[in-house]
N, C-alpha and C positions, 0 to 999 in steps of 0.2 A: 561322150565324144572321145575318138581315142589319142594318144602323144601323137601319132603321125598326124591327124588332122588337125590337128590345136596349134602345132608346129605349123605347118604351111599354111595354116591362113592368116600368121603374120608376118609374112616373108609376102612383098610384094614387085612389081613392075621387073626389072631388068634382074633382081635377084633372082625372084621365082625360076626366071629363063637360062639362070647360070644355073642353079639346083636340077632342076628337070636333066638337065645334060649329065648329070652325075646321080646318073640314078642305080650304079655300085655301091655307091658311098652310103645311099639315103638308104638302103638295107642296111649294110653294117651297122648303120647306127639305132636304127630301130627297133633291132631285134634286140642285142642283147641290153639295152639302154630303159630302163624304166623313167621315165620323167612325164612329167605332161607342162606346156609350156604356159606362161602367162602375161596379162600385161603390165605397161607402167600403169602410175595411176593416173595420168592428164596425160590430155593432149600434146601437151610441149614434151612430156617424158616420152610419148610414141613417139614423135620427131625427133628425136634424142637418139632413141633406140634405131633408127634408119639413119641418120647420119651418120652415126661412128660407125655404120657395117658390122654387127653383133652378126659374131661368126655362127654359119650355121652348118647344118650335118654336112652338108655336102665339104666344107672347108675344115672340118673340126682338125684331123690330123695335121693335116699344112701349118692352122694357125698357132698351135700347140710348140710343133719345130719351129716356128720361127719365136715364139713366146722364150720356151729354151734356149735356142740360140744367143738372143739376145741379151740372156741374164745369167748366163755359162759362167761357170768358174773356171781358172786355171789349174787348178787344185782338182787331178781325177780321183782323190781318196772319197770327196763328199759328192761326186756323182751317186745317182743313183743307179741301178743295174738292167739291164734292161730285155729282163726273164719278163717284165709284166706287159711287156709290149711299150710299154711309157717312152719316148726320146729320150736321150741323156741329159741331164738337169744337174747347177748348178746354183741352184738357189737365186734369189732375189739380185744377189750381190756377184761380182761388182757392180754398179751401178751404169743403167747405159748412157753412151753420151746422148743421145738420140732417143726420143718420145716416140713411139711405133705408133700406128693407128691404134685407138682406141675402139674396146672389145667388152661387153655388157653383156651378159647374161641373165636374164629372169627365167626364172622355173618354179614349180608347184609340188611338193617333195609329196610321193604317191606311197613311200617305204619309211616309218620314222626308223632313225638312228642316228649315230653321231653326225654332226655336220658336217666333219673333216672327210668322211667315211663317204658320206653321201656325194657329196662333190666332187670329188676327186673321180669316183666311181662313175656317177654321171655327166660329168663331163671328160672323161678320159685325159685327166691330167694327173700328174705326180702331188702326191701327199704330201709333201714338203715343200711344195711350190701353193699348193695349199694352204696350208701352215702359215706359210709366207704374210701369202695374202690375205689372213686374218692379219696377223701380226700387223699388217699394214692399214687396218681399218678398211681391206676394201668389200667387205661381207656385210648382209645387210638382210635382216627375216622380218618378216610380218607374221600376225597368226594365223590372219585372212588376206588371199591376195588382193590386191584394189582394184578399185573399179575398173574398166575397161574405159578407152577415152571415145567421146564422139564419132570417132571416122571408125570403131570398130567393125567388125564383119558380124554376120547375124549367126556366122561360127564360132567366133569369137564371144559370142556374148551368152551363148548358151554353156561354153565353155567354163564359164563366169558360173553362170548358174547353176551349173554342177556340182560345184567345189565350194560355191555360200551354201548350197541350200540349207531351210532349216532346221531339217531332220536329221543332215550331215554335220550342222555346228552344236545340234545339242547335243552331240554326244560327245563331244572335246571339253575335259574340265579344264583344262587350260581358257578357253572364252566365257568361263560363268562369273558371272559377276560385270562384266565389259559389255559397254554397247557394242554395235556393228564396227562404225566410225573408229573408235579406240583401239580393236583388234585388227582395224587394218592399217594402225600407225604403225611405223617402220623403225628399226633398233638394228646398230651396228653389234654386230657377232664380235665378241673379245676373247674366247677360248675354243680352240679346238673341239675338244670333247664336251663341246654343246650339243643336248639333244635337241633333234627335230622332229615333231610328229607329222603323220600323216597328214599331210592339208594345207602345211605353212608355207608363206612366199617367202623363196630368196631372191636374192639381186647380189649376185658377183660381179666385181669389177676385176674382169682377168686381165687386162694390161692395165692397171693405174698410171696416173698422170706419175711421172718420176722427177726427179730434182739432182742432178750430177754436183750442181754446186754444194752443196751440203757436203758432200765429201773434199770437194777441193778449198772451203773455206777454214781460214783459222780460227774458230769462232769462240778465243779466247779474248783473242787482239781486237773483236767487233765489239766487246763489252766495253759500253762508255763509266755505267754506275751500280754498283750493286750495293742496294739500300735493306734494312729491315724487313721491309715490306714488298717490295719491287726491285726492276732488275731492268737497265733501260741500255738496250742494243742500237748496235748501227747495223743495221739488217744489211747484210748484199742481196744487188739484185739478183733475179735466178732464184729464189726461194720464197715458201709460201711461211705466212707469219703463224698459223696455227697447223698446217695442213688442207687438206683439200678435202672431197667427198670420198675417194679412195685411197688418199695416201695422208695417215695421220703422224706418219714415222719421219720420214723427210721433210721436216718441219723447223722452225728458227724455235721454238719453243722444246722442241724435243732436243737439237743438237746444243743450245744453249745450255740446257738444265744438268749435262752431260759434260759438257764446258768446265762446267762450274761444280761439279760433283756436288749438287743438290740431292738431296733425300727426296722433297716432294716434287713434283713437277711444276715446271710453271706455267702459267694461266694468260692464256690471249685477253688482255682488253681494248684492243683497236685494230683495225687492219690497217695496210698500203697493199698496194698490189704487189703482185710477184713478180713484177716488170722492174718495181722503185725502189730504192734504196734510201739508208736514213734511219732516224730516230722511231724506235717502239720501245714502247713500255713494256713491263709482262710481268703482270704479279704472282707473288709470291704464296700469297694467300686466299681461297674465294673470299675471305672477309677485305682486304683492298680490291680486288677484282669488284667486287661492288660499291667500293669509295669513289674509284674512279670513275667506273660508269657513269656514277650522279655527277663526276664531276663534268662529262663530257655533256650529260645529258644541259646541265645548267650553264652550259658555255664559257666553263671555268678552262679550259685548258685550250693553250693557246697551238699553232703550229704552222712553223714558216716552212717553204716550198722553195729550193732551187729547179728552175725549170729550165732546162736548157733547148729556146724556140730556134727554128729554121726562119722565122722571119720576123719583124719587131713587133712586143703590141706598146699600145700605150699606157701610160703613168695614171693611175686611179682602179675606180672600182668595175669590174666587169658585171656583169649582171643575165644570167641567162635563165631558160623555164627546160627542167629535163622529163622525159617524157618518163610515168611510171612506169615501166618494165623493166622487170629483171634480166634482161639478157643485153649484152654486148653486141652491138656497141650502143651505146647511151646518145642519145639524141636530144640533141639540146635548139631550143628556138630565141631569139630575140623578145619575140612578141608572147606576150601572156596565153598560156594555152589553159583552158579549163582544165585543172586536176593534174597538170603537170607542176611538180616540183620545184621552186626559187633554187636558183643556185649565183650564189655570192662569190666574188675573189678579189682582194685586194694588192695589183702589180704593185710593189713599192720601189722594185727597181728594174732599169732594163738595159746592160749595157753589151755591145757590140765586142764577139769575142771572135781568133780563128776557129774555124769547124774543127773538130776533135783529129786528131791524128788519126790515120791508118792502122796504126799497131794498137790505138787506144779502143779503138771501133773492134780490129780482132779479138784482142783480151776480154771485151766486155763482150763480145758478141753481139754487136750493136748491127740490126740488119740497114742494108741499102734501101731504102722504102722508092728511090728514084725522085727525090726533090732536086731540081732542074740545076741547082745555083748552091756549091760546096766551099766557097771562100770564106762567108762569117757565118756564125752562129750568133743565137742574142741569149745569156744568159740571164733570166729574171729572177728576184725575187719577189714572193705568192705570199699573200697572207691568208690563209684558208679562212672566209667567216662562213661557209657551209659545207658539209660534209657529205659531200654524193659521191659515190663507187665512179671512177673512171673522172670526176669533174672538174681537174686542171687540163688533161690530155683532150676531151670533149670542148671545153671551151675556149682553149687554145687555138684548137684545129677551126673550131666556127672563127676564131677572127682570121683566120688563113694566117697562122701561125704554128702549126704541128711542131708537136715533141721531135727532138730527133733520133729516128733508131723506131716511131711507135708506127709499126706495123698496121696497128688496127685503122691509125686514121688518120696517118697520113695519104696515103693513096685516094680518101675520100675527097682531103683538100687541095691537092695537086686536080683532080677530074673537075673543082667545083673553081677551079683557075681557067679552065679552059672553057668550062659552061656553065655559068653562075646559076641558070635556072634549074641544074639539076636537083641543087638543095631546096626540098619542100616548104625547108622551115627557115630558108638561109634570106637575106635581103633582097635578091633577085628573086623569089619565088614565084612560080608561076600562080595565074586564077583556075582555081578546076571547077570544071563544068557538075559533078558531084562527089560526096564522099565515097564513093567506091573508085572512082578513075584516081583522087589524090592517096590511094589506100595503096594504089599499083605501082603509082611514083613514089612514095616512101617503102614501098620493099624495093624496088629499083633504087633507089638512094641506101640503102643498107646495104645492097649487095657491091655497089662501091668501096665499101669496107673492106679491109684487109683482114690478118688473121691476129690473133692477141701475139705480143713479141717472145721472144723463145726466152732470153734473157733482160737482157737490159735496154734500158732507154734514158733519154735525156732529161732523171728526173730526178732527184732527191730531197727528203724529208730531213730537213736541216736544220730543227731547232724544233725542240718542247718544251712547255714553261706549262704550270701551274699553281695555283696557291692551295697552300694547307694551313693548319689554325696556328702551326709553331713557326713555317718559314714557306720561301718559293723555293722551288723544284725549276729548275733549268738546263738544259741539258741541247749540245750540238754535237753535229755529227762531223766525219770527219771529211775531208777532201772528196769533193763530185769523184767521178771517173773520169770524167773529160779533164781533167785540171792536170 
């Protein structure tokens, strides 16, 4: 099967009908462009792959200029020139203020040689914008591409079995010794001048998520403790505590260790989201990096929550079931749901504050989610006794009391104010006649949802405590943002 057809049989609906129209472009790119294209490896990664809009031939040049544009330096010494056809390019930096639509690339390298060499080449982008984006974690080879998912095409799949076959993988000494499964496990590229042979999947992440905060923070002044072993920050919001899937550079771990002119790096052992602010730990060593763990794992280590609600809850324990899925936003029920998740929180306090100032909203860039009623706020403190991704802002929002500034879910509890039956899982719930009609109304309740918040929200990680065999460890963070 050849790149051009491998290519458009994953470009579907409203795409395909932009592509076709630009069918100059889908020459240029075909002729001199050696590649053959491939997929994720599940289904949720094909859904993935069509939601962010993975630029294709028809847009390659456009997306390229606006990719440069966006990350242009002032500085035209470190342009690069622009004899190779390439846009003018200023590296990664500065930093933008603004998150472009995200851009995903999988491909199936048909020419081994360097990687830097290959990519750049194949996707018609500048070598040092390349570069970049190793440097930044956001490169990513397999030795065999993965599976194709469910909704493939029967192009697609033969596609697939071109590139396993396995008269074509015994002859790669690279896969001997490795089952199928293990050579199509996935490894982040850390140097340029890594070789690629014939056959292997990449996955480029050419717009990474970005982090502007990381450069506008002191992240001298966020340092609460720095111990033998560990090193316990007050995170700002706006930053990811190890990194993300493409971006491992723009990190409270990477700007911290840089802070602090550490020799080694230091070691994520717990998240908050990139929305919360407050107390993290980050060892020093993988040998605490796994002290801790057990500590977290054995419910040694304690952690209090300022949550700043839009509306009151009450004084005690909340108690909700979160549905397993990984994806946002986190859906949490009152009633016991088979195989979903206990989630625990202990309000200990909840007192009536003014709503955050104007200029405190701009600074943090706290968004308007549109909750009806801006005179008080309720600041509470959470005593976390479980530990679920999203589980103060999810169970806040079910007692119709949303973070404020949280994007994702208040919008869902403002719509569940004006039609209580919309929530499947919520008090009002409606009776469904079968599991496929209440499967319709819970993606219609998800799509209530708003988007994850760009920076901050009404929420801070205000206290860690744990014991060790000589003493306690305690540690608070400093002033909300709203304060």
């Amino acid at each position: 099967m050849g790149a051009t057809a491998a290519f458009s049989s994953i470009l579907t609906g409203s795409i395909v009908s932009s592509l076709l129209s630009a069918s100059t472009c889908r020459r240029n790119f075909f002729i001199p462009i050696n590649l053959a294209r491939t997929l994720a490896s599940t289904q949720s990664s094909f859904r993935h792959i069509h939601k962010h809009h993975i630029c294709n031939a028809a847009h390659r040049n456009r997306s390229c200029e606006s990719t440069a544009s966006a990350y242009v330096s002032t500085d035209s010494s470190i342009s690069t020139s622009n004899n190779n056809s390439y846009p003018p390019y200023g590296r990664l930096l500065p930093c933008p203020s603004q998150n472009g639509p995200p851009r995903v690339e999988h491909f199936v390298v048909t020419e081994g040689g360097p990687v830097l060499d290959y990519i750049s080449k194949s996707l018609n982008i500048p070598s040092p914008f390349v570069a970049d984006l190793i440097h930044f974690g956001a490169v990513f080879y397999a030795l065999v591409c993965p599976d194709p998912p469910p909704t493939a095409t029967p192009e697609q799949i033969n596609f697939f079995k071109e590139y396993t076959d396995p008269s074509l993988l015994r002859k790669r000494s690279s896969i001997k010794g490795k089952t199928f499964r293990e050579a199509q496990k996935t490894f982040r590229i850390s140097r340029t001048d890594e070789f690629v042979e014939t056959g292997t999947y990449l996955r480029v992440h050419v717009h990474p998520k970005r982090f502007p905060r990381c450069y506008e923070t002191d992240w001298r002044s966020r340092v609460i403790a720095v111990a033998e072993s560990y090193v316990v920050l007050d995170k700002p919001a706006g930053t990811s505590v190890g990194g993300t899937t493409d971006n491992i550079e723009e990190s409270c771990v990477t700007f911290t260790t840089r802070a602090l002119g550490l020799e080694a790096p230091l070691i994520t052992t717990h998240q908050i989201d990139n929305c919360t602010e407050g107390c993290v730990v980050l060892a020093r060593t993988k040998e605490y990096c796994s002290v801790f763990h057990g500590k977290i794992r054995e419910k040694k280590v304690k952690k209090l929550y300022l949550a700043l609600a839009a509306a009151p809850v009450s004084i005690g324990v909340i108690t909700h079931y979160m549905r397993p899925v990984n994806i946002a936003p986190r859906l949490v029920s009152e009633d016991l749901v088979n195989g979903w998740h206990l989630c625990q929180l202990e309000v200990l306090e909840c007192r009536k504050i003014p709503w955050p100032s104007s200029i405190a909203e701009e600074k943090n860039r706290v968004e308007d989610c549109g909750w009806p009623s801006k005179d008080f706020a309720y600041e509470c403190k959470v005593n976390l006794l479980t530990g679920r991704t999203h589980q103060i802002r999810a169970q806040f929002a079910a007692c119709g009391a949303p973070l404020v500034g949280d994007s994702m879910y208040m919008p869902a509890a403002i719509a569940e104010v004006d039609r209580p039956e919309l929530n499947p899982f919520g008090k009002n719930k409606k009776e469904y006649a079968s599991d496929d009609i209440k499967a319709v109304a819970v993606e219609e309740w998800i799509a209530r949802h708003g988007k994850e918040p760009i920076v901050a929200i009404g929420l801070q990680a205000c206290k860690i405590s744990w014991d060790s065999d000589e003493e306690q460890h305690s540690y608070e963070a400093g002033r909300p943002w709203w304060r």
